[in-house]
TITOR-624369 format. One record per residue (C-alpha): x, y, z. Coordinates in steps of 0.25 Angstrom, whole numbers, plus 2048, in hexadecimal, padded with zeros to 3 digits. Example, Ala and Ser with C-alpha at 12.3 -4.5 7.8 and 13.67 -1.06 7.14 Angstrom:
! residues 2
8317EE81F
8377FC81D
END
This chain:
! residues 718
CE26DD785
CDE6D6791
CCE6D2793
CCF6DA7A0
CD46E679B
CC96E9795
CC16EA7A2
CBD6F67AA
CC66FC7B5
CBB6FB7C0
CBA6EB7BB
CCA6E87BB
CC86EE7CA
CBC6E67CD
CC36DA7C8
CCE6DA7D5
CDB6D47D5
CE86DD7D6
CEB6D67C8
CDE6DA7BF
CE16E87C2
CF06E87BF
CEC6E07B2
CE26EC7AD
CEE6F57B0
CE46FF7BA
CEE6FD7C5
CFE7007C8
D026FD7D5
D0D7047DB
D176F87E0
D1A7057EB
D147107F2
D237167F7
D237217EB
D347227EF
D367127F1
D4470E7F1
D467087E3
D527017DD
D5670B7D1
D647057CB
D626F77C7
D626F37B7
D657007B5
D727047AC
D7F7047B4
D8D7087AF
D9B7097B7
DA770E7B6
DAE7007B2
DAC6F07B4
DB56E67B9
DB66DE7AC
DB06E179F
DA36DA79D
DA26D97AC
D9D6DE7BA
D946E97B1
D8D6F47BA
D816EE7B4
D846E37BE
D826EB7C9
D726F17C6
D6F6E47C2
D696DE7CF
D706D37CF
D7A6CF7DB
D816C57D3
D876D17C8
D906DC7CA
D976E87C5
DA76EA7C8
DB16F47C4
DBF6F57C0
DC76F57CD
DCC7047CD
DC47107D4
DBD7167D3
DAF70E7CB
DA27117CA
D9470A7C7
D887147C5
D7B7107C0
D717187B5
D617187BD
D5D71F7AF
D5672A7B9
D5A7337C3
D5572D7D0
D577307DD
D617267E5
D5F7217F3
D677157F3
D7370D7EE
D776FE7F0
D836F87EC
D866E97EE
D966E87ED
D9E6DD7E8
DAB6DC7EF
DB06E77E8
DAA6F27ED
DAD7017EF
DB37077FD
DB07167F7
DA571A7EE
D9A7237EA
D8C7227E7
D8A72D7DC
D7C7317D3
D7B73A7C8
D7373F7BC
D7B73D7B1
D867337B4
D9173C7B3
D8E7467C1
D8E73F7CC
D897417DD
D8D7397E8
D807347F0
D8A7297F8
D997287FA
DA271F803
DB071B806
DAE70F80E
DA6706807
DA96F8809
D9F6F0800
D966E7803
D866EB800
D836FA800
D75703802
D78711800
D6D71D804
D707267FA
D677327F5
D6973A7E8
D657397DA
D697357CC
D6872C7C1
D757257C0
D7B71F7CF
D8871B7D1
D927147DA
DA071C7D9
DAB7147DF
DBA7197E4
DBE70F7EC
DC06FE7ED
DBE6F67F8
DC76ED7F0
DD26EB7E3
DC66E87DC
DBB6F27D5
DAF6F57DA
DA26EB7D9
D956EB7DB
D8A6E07D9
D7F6EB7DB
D7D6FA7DB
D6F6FC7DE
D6770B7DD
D5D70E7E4
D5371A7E4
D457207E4
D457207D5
D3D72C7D4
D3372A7E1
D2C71F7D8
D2D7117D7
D297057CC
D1B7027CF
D166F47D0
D0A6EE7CA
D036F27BD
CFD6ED7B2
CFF6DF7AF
CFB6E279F
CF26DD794
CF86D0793
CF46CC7A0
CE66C979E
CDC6C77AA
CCF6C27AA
CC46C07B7
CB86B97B7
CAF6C47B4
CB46C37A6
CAE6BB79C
CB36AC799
CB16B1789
CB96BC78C
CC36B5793
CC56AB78A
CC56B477E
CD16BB784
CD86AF788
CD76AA778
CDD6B4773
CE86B577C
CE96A5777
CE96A9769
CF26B176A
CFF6A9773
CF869B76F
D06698764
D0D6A576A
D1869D76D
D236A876C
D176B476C
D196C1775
D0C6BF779
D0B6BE788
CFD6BD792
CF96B979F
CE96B47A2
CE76B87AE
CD86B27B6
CD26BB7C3
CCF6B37CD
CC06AD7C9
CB96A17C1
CB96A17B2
CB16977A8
CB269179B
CC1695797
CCC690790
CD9697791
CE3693788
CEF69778B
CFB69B780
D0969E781
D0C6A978A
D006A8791
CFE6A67A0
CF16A47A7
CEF6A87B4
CE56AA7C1
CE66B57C7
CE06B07D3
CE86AC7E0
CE669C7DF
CE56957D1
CD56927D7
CD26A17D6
CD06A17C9
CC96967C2
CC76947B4
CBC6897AF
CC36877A2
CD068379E
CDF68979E
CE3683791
CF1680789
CF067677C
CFA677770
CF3679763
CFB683761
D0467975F
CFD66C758
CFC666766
D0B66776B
D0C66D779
D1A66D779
D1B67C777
D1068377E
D1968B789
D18699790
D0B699795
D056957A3
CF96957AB
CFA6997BB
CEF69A7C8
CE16957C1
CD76887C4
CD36837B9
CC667A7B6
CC96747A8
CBD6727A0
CC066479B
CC56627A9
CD36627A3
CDC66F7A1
CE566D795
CF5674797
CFE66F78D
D0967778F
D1A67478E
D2567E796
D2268B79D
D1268A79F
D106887AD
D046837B3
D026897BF
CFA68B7CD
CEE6847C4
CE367F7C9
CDB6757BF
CCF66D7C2
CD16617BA
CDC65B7AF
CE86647A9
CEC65E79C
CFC660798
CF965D78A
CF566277F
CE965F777
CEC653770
CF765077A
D02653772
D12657776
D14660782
D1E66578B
D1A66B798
D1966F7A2
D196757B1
D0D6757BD
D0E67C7C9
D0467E7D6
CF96777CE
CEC66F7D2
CE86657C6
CDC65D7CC
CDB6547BF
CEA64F7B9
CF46567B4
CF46507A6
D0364F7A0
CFF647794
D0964A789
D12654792
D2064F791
D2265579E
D1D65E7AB
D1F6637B5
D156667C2
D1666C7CF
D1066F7DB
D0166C7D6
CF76617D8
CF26597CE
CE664D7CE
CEF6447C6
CFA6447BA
CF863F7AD
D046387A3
D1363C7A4
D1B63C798
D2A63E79D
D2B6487A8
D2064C7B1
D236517BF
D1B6567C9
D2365D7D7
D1865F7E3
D0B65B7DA
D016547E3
CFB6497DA
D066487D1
D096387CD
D146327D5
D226327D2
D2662A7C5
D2F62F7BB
D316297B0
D256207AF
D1B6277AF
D276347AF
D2263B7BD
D296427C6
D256457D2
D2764E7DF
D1E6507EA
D2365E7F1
D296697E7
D3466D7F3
D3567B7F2
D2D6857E9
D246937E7
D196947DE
D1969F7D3
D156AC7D6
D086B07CD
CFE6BB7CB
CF16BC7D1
CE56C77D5
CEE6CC7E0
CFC6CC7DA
D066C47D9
D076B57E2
D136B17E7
D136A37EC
D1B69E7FA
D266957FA
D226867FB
D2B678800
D286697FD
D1966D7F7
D106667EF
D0266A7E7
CFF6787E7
D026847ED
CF26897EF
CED67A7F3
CE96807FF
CE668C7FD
CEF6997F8
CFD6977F4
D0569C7FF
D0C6AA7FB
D0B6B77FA
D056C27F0
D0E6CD7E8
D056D77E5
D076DE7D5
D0A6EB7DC
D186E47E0
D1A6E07D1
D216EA7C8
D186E47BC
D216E37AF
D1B6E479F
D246E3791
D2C6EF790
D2E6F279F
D3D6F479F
D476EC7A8
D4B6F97B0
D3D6FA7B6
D3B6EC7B7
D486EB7C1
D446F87C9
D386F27CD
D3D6E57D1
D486ED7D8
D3E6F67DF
D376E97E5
D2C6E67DB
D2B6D77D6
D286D67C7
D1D6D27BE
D1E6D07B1
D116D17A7
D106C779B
D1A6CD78F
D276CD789
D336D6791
D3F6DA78C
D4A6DA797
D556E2794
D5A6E07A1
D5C6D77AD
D4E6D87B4
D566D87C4
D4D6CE7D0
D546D37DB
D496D27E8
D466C77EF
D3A6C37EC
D366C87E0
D2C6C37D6
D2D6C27C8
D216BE7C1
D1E6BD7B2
D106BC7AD
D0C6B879E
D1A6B279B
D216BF79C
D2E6BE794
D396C6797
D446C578B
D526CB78C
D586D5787
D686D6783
D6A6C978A
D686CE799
D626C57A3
D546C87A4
D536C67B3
D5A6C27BE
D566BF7CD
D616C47DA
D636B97E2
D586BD7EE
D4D6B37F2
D3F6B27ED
D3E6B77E0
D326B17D8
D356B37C7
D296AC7C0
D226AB7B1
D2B6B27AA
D306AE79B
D3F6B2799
D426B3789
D506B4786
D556BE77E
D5C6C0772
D6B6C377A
D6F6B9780
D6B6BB78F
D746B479A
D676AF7A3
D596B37A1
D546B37B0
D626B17BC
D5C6AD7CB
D696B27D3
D776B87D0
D816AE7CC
D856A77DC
D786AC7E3
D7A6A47F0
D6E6A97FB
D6469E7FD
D556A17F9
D506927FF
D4469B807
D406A47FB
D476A07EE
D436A67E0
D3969F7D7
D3969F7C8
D2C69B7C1
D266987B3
D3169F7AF
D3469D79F
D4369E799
D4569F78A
D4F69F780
D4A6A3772
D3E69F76A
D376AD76B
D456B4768
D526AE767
D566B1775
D626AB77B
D656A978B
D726A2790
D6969E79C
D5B69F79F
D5B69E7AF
D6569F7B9
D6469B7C8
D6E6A07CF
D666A37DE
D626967E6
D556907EA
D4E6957DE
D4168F7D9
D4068C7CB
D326887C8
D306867B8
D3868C7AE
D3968979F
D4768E799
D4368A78A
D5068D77E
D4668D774
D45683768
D3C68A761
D34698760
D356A2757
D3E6A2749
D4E6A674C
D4C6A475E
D5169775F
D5D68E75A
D68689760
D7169675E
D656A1760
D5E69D76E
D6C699775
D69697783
D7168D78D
D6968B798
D5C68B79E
D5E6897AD
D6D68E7B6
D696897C5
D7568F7CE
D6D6917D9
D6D6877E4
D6167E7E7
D596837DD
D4B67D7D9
D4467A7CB
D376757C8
D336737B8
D3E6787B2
D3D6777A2
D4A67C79C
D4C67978C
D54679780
D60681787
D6F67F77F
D7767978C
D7467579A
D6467879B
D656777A9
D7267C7B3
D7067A7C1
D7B67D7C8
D776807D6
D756747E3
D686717E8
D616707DB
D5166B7D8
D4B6687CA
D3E6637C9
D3A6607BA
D416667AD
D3D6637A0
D48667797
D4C666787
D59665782
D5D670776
D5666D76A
D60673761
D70671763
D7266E754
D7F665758
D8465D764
D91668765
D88674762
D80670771
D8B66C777
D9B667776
DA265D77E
D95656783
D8665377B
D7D65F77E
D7A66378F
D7165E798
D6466579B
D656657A9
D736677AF
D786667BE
D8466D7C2
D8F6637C3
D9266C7D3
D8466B7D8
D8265D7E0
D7365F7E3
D686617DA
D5B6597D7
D526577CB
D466517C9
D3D64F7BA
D476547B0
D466517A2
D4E655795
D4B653787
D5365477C
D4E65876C
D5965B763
D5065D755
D5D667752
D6665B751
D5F650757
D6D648758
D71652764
D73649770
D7364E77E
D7B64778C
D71648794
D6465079A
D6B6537A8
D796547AD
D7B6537BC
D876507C5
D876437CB
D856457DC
D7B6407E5
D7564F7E6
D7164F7D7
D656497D5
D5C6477C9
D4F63E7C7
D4563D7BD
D4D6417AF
D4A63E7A1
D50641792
D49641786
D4D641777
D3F648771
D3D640764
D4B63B762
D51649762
D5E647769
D63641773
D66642782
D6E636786
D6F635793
D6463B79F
D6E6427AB
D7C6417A9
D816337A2
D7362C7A7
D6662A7A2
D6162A792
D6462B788
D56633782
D56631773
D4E62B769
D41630761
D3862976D
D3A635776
D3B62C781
D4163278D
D4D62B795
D4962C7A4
D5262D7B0
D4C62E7BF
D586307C7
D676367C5
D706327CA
END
């Protein structure tokens, strides 16, 4: 239970801030006053019709599922019909159906009770297709379009049937409680008691590696003295102020790796947001590897990569971040850093990057291995709680240092009243009718079960998770997927493949979205993919870009080597890919994609940017034909042999093989050979000997091998 929880009511008011109130659960906010508000009524929910074009195929499903890029279609005889359960009566205002070219000339909107007596609320004969809104009035569970006539020798299709109504004068209200594992502390509070809370919380995630334990620290605005968080798996830290100098901790944010006899490499899923920092040894110790971001940090002194004793680590990602001493990298193999403003960098051991970081050492790679960009060209920061809701940061171009240099980050404020607030067992259903209804969506830290796709349809929308909230799969559906508007912000969120294979576990755009979204493209951030270790999940793909100009900005899409007994091998966590890029021009900053069975990363679409990967082949094929036949294994980064620009910067790709340490690889990146293909600043690496990767991109460069682990470097292709 949460420290502040156990604080009067007239206190938690007292307190202020939008946020402590919603914590303590005194406050629901209705997201609308209109008690009749218009409200999509049909979407997710079960659809049947009365045939399919081919089996398999063009389900009704397709056409309440809020995607554009899916369809149901009939046999081509009259007359069809596709109807829709809303599981209540409700009363019907309006129908929207988005026709494919086979559409209907003549046909009825019907309701009913019981699916069997039927009333006609709409009828027409001369229909020509296209996109229709229908006034309607009447009342009923099940909705139906009753089709008599073609407009041609086909059937009848429609990419979306949309219901809308007044769903019984009420609508979902946003805001809420943001539950016990969300735990806030102001400065009135004791530091013991802080810091008693804060332990326990360690104690309890410190080794958690695949726990269900899931938290978020969250510090009012305010000074607070002597502390050490420590911070453990599934745990973010966060200041709820509205600039990270609001909140200041006199103390230290800490990660080390007892845990783990001094070995870094496998301290994930946790991060630290929005907070200044004054370490009391006048270093700040964060010896993280893959999916703990460091974020809109402000620290007054040193920040130390390592670990105690400065053993093995694999990090790691900083964004909108003031470091007035150095940014220690010491034994991290690699990192990468963005849009901050460090006093100097200390070592590099083979690939450190730095994209718009004033202070950052001058271009170099390999010796020392620095890469280094002046401008990050396009990019918005993630949106993140505060007092007064929920930030969402302006669009930036060719920037450098951080966003609240001078001041506030420019943006604007969502309050939580416009969030529908989601916990563990919220079903899927009400999820999607509030996101239909116009509310963005907040996830509180836990484990959700999706049975079915969760629909982003709005321009604009924000999607934020806090506390590593993990949405898993169920059935092999695709958890979420995004229409192809502008805007749309999806951050902090763990997806955990399921058990049944899913197709993809989070789809930007239908397959051919074409619309451009250069003004206002959607963001993804500090969002986590991963293929078994805590079950033995199984997803062909983990994210799929098919919109254009989308923004990614640090994922980790991890096929796990290890975790729990029976989640991982070769033949239980199956996964191809981590990363499809269909869309065109397309930006990714600190990508960490690993382990995958074929091409880690497909990017088919024109215009492409990457700044920094940090990949590892599969540890596991058992045999060279078992990876693959008719070549030696796939490359981790592959361009499309079609696309004729695309440019990358800082990519690295190990191999380790401990399965059968004889598996040889090609190469680290395959690329077609054009003027508008350009990639600089590459390395390959056999770790211990494990393997080898013979050449770098394509036939050139390598090859990495031997016990050394010493990397084979290649600063420009072609």
């Amino acid at each position: 239970m949460s420290v502040l929880r156990r604080r009067s009511p007239w206190r938690l008011a007292a307190a202020g801030g939008l946020v402590a109130a919603l914590v303590a659960g005194f406050t629901t906010v209705a997201a609308t006053g209109a008690a009749a508000a218009e409200v999509l009524l049909s979407q997710g929910k079960p659809a049947t019709a009365s045939s399919t074009e081919a089996t398999g195929a063009y389900s009704a499903a397709e056409a309440v599922d809020g995607n554009t890029g899916t369809r149901w279609s009939s046999a081509f005889s009259d007359p069809q019909w596709l109807q829709v359960d809303l599981g209540t009566s409700q009363q019907i205002t309006r129908v929207e159906l988005n026709w494919e070219t086979a559409a209907a000339k003549a046909f009825r909107i019907q309701v009913s009770d019981n699916a069997s007596t039927w009333t006609d609320v709409y009828s027409t004969t001369t229909a020509t297709g296209g996109n229709q809104s229908l006034t309607v009035s009447g009342t009923g569970r099940y909705v139906r379009m009753y089709g008599t006539q073609r407009t041609t020798a086909y059937g009848y299709s429609l990419w979306e049937f949309k219901v809308f109504g007044e769903s019984g004068g009420t609508t979902i209200p946003g805001g809420g409680s943001l539950g016990a594992n969300v735990v806030v502390f102001d400065p009135s509070m004791s530091s013991a008691a802080i810091q008693a809370r804060a332990d326990q919380i360690f104690a309890q995630q410190e080794s958690a590696q695949f726990g269900t334990g899931r938290y978020v620290l969250a510090f009012r605005p305010g000074t607070y003295n002597n502390l050490n968080i420590q911070v453990g798996f599934y745990t973010s830290v966060i200041g709820l102020g509205q600039n990270p100098q609001d909140v200041r901790i006199n103390g230290d944010i800490t990660v080390d790796a007892g845990w783990f006899q001094g070995n870094a490499t496998q301290n994930f899923w946790r991060s630290v947001e929005n907070l200044s920092v004054y370490p009391v040894s006048g270093a700040n110790r964060w010896a993280v590897s893959q999916a703990a971001p460091f974020r809109r940090m402000d620290i007054h002194g040193d920040l130390n990569l390592a670990p105690n004793g400065y053993g093995w680590a694999s990090g790691g990602y900083i964004a909108d971040s003031r470091i007035s001493g150095s940014e220690g990298q010491y034994s991290q193999q690699q990192w990468f850093t963005r849009n901050s403003r460090i006093g100097s960098n200390t070592n590099a051991v083979w690939n450190q990057m730095f994209v718009g970081v004033q202070g950052a050492p001058a271009q170099s790679f390999p010796n020392p291995p620095y890469t280094t960009i002046a401008t990050t060209p396009v990019i918005r920061e993630k949106p993140y709680l505060y007092d007064n809701g929920v930030f969402v940061p302006s669009l930036s171009t060719n920037s450098s240092g951080t966003s609240w240099a001078n001041g506030n980050t420019p943006g604007s404020t969502i309050p939580l009243s416009q969030f529908y607030v989601a916990k563990p067992g919220d079903s899927v259903a009400t999820i999607n009718a509030a996101l239909a209804q116009g509310l963005n969506l907040l996830f509180t830290p836990g484990i959700y079960q999706i049975n079915q796709t969760i629909n982003v349809t709005r321009a604009d929308t924000v999607v934020l998770g806090l506390g590593y909230a993990t949405l898993i799969p169920v059935g092999g559906v695709t958890p979420m997927q995004v229409a192809d508007v502008d805007g749309v912000k999806i951050a902090g969120i763990l997806f955990d493949a399921g058990t049944t294979n899913s197709a993809n576990l989070l789809v930007l755009g239908p397959n051919g979205s074409s619309a451009s979204h250069a003004a206002n493209p959607t963001t993804v951030q500090d969002v986590f993919f991963r293929i078994g270790g805590y079950i033995a999940g199984k997803a062909t793909n983990s994210l799929l870009v098919n919109s254009n100009n989308v923004i990614i900005d640090h994922i980790w899409a991890w096929r796990a080597d290890h975790g729990n007994a029976g989640t991982y091998g070769w033949t239980v966590n199956t996964a191809d890919s981590g990363l499809i890029v269909n869309g065109q021009s397309v930006t990714a900053y600190g990508l960490f994609v690993e382990h995958y069975q074929k091409y880690e990363v497909v990017w088919n679409g024109n215009g492409g940017r990457t700044y920094f990967l940090q990949n590892e082949m599969p540890y596991d094929p058992p045999t060279q034909a078992a990876w693959r036949t008719g070549a030696n294994g796939y490359a981790a980064y592959k361009v499309a042999d079609s696309v004729t620009s695309h440019e990358a910067w800082g990519m690295g790709s190990y191999c380790y093989f401990n399965v059968n340490p004889s598996i040889h690889a090609d190469r680290g990146f395959e690329v077609p050979v054009n003027a508008g293909v350009k990639l600089h600043d590459l390395l390959t690496v056999s770790l211990g000997g494990n393997g080898v990767i013979d050449h770098v991109v394509n036939n050139t460069g390598g090859p990495a091998q031997g016990t050394a682990t010493v990397p084979s470097y290649l600063v420009d292709f072609p």
